[in-house]
C-alpha positions in Angstrom: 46.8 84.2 18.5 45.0 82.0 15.9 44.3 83.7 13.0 41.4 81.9 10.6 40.7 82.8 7.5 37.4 84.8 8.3 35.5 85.8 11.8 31.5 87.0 11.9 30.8 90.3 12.8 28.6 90.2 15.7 26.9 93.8 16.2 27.0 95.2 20.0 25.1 92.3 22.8 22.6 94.9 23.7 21.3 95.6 20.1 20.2 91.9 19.0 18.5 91.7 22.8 16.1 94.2 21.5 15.2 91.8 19.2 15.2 89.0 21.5 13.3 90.8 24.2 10.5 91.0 20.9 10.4 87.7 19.9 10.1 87.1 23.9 6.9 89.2 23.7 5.3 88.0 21.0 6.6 84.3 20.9 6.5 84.2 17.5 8.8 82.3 16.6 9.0 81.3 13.0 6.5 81.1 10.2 7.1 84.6 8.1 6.6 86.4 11.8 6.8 90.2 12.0 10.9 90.6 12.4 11.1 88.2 9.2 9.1 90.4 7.2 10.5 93.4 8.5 13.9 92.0 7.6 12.8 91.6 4.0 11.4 95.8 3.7 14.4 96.8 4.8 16.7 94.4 2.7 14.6 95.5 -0.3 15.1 99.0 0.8 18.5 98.9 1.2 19.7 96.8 -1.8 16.8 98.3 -4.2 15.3 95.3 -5.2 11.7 94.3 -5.9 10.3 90.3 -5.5 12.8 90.0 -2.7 12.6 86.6 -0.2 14.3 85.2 2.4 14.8 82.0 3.2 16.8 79.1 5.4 19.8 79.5 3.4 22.1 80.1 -0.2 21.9 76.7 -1.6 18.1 76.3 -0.8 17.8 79.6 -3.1 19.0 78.0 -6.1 17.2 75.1 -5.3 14.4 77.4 -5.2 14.9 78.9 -8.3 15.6 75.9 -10.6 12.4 74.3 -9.3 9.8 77.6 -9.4 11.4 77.8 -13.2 10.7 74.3 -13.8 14.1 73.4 -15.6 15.0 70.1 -16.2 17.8 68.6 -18.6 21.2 70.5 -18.4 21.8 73.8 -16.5 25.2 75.3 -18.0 27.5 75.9 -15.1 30.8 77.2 -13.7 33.3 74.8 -12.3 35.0 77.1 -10.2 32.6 78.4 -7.4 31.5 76.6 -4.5 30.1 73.3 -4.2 26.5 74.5 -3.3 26.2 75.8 -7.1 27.1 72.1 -8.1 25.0 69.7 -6.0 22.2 72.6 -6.3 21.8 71.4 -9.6 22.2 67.8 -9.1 19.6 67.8 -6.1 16.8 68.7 -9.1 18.0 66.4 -11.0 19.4 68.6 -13.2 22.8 67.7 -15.3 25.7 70.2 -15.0 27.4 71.2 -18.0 30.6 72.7 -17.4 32.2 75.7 -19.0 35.5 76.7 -18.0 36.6 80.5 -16.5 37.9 83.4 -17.5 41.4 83.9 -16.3 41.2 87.2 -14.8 37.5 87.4 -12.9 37.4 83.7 -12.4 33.5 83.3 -13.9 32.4 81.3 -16.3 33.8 82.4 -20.1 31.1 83.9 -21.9 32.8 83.2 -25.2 32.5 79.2 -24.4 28.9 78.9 -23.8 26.6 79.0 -26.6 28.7 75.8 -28.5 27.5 74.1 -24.8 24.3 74.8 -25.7 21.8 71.9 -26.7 18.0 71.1 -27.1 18.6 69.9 -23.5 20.0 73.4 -21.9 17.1 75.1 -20.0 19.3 77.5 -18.1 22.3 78.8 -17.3 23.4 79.3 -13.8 26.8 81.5 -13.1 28.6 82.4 -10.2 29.3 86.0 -9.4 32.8 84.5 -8.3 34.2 86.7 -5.0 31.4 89.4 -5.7 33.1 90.0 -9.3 30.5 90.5 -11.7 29.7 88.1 -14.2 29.7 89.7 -18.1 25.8 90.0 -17.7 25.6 91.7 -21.2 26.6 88.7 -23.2 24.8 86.7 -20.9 21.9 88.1 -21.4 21.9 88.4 -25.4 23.0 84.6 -24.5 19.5 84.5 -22.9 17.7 86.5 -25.4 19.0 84.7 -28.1 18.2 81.1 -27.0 15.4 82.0 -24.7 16.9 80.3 -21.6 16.4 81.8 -18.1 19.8 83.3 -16.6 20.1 82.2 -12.8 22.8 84.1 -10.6 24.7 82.7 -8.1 25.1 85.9 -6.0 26.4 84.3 -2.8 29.2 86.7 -2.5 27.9 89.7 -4.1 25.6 91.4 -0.9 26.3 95.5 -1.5 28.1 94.8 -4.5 27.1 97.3 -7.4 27.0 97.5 -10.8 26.3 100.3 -13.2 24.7 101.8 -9.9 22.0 99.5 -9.3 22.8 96.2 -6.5 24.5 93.4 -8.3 21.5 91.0 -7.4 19.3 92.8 -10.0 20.6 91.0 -12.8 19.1 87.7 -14.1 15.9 86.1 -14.0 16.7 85.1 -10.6 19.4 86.0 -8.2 20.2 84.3 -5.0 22.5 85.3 -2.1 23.6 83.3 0.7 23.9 85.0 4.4 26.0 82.7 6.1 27.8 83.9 9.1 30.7 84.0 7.1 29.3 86.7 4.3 29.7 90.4 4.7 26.3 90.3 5.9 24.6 87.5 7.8 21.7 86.2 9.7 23.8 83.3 10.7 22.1 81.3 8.9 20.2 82.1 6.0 20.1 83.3 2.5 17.7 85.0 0.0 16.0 85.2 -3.3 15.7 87.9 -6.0 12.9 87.4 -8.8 12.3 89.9 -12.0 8.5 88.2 -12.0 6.2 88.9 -9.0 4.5 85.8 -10.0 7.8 84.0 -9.9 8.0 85.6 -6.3 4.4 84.5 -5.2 5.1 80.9 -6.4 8.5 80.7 -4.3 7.0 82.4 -1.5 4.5 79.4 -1.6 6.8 76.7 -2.0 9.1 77.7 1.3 7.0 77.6 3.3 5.1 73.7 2.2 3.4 75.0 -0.8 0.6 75.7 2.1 -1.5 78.4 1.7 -4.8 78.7 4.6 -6.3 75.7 4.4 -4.7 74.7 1.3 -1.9 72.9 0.0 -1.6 74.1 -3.6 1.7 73.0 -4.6 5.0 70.6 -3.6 6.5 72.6 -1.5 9.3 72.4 0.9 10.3 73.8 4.2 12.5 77.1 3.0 11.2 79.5 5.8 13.6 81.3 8.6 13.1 82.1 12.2 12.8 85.5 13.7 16.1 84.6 15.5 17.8 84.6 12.3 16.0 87.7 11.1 16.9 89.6 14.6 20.2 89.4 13.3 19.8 90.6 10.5 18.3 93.4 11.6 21.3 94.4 14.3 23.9 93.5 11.6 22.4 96.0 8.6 23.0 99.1 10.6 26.6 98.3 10.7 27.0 97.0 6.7 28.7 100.1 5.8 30.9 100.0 8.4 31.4 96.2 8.0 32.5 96.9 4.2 34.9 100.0 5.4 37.1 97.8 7.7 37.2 95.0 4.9 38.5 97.6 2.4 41.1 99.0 4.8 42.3 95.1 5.0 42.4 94.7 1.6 43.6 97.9 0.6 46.8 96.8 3.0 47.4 93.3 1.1 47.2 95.0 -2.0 50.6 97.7 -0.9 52.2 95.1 1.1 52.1 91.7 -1.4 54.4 91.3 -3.6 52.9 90.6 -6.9 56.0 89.7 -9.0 54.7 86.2 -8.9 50.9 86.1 -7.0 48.3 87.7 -9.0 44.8 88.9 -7.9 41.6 88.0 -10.0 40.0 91.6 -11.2 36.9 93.2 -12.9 37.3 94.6 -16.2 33.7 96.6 -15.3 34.3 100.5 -14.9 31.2 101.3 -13.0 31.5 98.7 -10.3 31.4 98.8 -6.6 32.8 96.1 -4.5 32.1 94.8 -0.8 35.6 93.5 0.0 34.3 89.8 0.7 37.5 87.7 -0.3 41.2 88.3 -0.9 42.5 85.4 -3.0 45.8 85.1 -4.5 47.1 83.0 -7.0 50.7 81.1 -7.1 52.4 80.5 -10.4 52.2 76.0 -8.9 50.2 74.2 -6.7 53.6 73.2 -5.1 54.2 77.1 -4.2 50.8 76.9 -2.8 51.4 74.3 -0.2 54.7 76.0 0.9 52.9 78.7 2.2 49.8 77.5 3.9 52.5 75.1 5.5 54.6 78.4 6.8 51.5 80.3 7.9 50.1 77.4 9.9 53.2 77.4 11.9 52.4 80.7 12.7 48.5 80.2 13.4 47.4 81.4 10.4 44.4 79.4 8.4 43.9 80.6 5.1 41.2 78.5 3.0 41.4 77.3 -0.7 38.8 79.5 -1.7 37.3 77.4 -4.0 39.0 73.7 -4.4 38.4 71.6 -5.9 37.5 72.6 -9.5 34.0 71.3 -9.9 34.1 69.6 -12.7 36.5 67.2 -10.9 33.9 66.4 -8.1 34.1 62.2 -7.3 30.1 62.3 -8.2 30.2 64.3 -11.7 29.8 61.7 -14.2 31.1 62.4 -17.8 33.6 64.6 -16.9 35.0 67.0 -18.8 38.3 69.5 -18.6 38.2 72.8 -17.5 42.0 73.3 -17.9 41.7 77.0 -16.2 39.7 76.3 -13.4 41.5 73.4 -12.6 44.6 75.0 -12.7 43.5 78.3 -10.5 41.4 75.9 -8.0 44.9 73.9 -7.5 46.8 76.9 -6.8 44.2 79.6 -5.3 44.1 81.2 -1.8 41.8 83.2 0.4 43.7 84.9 2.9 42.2 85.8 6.3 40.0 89.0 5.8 37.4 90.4 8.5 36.5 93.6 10.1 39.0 93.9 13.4 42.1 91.7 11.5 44.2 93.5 13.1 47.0 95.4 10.2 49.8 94.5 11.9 48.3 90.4 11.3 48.1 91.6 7.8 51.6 92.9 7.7 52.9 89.8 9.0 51.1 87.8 6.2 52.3 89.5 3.7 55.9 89.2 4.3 56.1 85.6 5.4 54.2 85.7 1.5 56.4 87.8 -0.2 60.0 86.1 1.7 58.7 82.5 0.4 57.5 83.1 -3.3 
């Protein structure tokens, strides 16, 4: 049995043909038809979220956002996230300016930012790093103080809450991705989050051409989804509590069978917090220890993932670089073990002791 490091959850055959049998009906197929719309209600709904869009995927959403806030110059950035939140940047022709991580979260170090800060920074753009909150306190007086829009990678953080409102809330603008690899997906697909409704009209615009009737009243770009993608969407978000139940039994099992003598876990300091279970990475004390036991795994058809190498800042097209010495050190020795809704525990027993017998 080959065991990767994450499997989509695909909801019952019958209850996405509903949706197909729809589209079949209406043939509308695309252009903000009447499942994509409904999709977005009920995502609003359920996440409780204003100036809410959706669009082709997570990495267009950022693309989105930089552009509808007109930024240019540097964006200050995490190194350790995925590469999306990098060449995000670089596609609007933005610079990156790197600030290195906190070592128990993983996101960017609050504490490091402001003597980043130049005439040239119009934003700052921070990853929500495995669905752990950001400090969006200091970011914000960060914000406030140099009046510079926040931008929040939220790729990870779908369900996640913090002081009981939906992690996505926070920022000017948040995105989310909804890849069929997230906790919840449309296979393909991702959204956007705006505090302005004017911000929202603008982006609404711009996915779909910048067309609007007979007129085309800005640069726009093609951003939209398909009802297919929204029809799965819409069989998936009945199950999202159920989805987040199985991923906490999963983790709740690594966390009493690893041995974390010499592993650690990254953790939120935040009290009110709820999580969605999206990762489980562990870090070795060497990069060396690291490739020992992806290398005894694999021999037993097990495919973890170096949830997220390399360190960004290190990327062969960053020019000027500059050292991160955390994030390169975590990215070089970090690991995502496989974590989905029907990993069966005994695969998760298994895991952890051929873990625990080789660190």
């Amino acid at each position: 049995m080959r065991v990767n490091v994450t499997k989509s959850f695909l909801p019952p055959r019958e209850e996405y043909q509903k949706y197909l049998d729809i589209i079949w009906k209406s043939t509308w197929l695309t252009n903000n038809g009447p499942l994509l719309v409904e999709l977005e209600e009920k995502l609003s709904d359920f996440l409780g979220l204003e100036n809410f869009l959706f669009v082709s995927n997570g990495t267009i959403a950022i693309q989105l956002a930089i552009q509808a806030l007109e930024l240019d110059g540097e964006i200050i950035t995490t190194p350790y996230s995925y590469c999306a939140t990098t060449t995000a940047i670089l596609w609007e022709n933005c610079k990156p300016v790197f600030v290195d991580i906190n070592e128990h979260d993983l996101n960017i170090n609050t504490d490091l930012i402001e003597a980043h800060i130049t005439a040239k920074t119009s934003a700052i753009l921070a990853t929500h790093v495995y669905g752990n909150p950001c400090n969006v306190d200091a970011l914000k007086t960060i914000s406030v103080k140099y009046n510079i829009p926040i931008i929040y990678d939220a790729a990870h953080a779908f369900g996640v809450k913090l002081n009981g409102k939906s992690l996505l809330s926070y920022g000017d603008v948040s995105t989310c991705s909804f890849h069929s690899t997230k906790v919840f997906h449309t296979i393909e697909g991702g959204a956007v989050v705006l505090k302005n409704k004017d911000l929202k009209d603008k982006i609404a615009l711009t996915r779909s051409f910048g067309h609007k009737g007979d007129h085309y009243k800005l640069v726009g770009i093609n951003a939209k989804n398909s009802e297919f993608h929204a029809a799965m969407g819409l069989a998936n978000l009945p199950h999202i509590s159920s989805i987040i139940a199985a991923r906490k039994e999963r983790t709740e099992a690594y966390d009493k069978q690893l041995n974390f003598e010499r592993i650690r876990k990254p953790y939120s300091r935040e009290v009110d917090f709820i999580y969605n279970y999206s990762y489980y990475p562990i870090i070795f004390e060497s990069h060396e220890k690291l490739m020992e036991v992806i290398a005894i795994l694999n021999e037993s058809e097990i495919y973890p993932r170096r949830y997220f190498y390399p360190s960004l800042n290190t990327l062969e097209y960053i020019e000027n670089k500059v050292s991160c010495p955390v994030s390169e050190h975590v990215a070089s020795c970090v690991l995502s073990l496989p974590l989905y809704t029907d990993l069966p525990l005994e695969i998760v027993h298994q895991i952890s002791n051929l873990i625990n017998v080789t660190v």
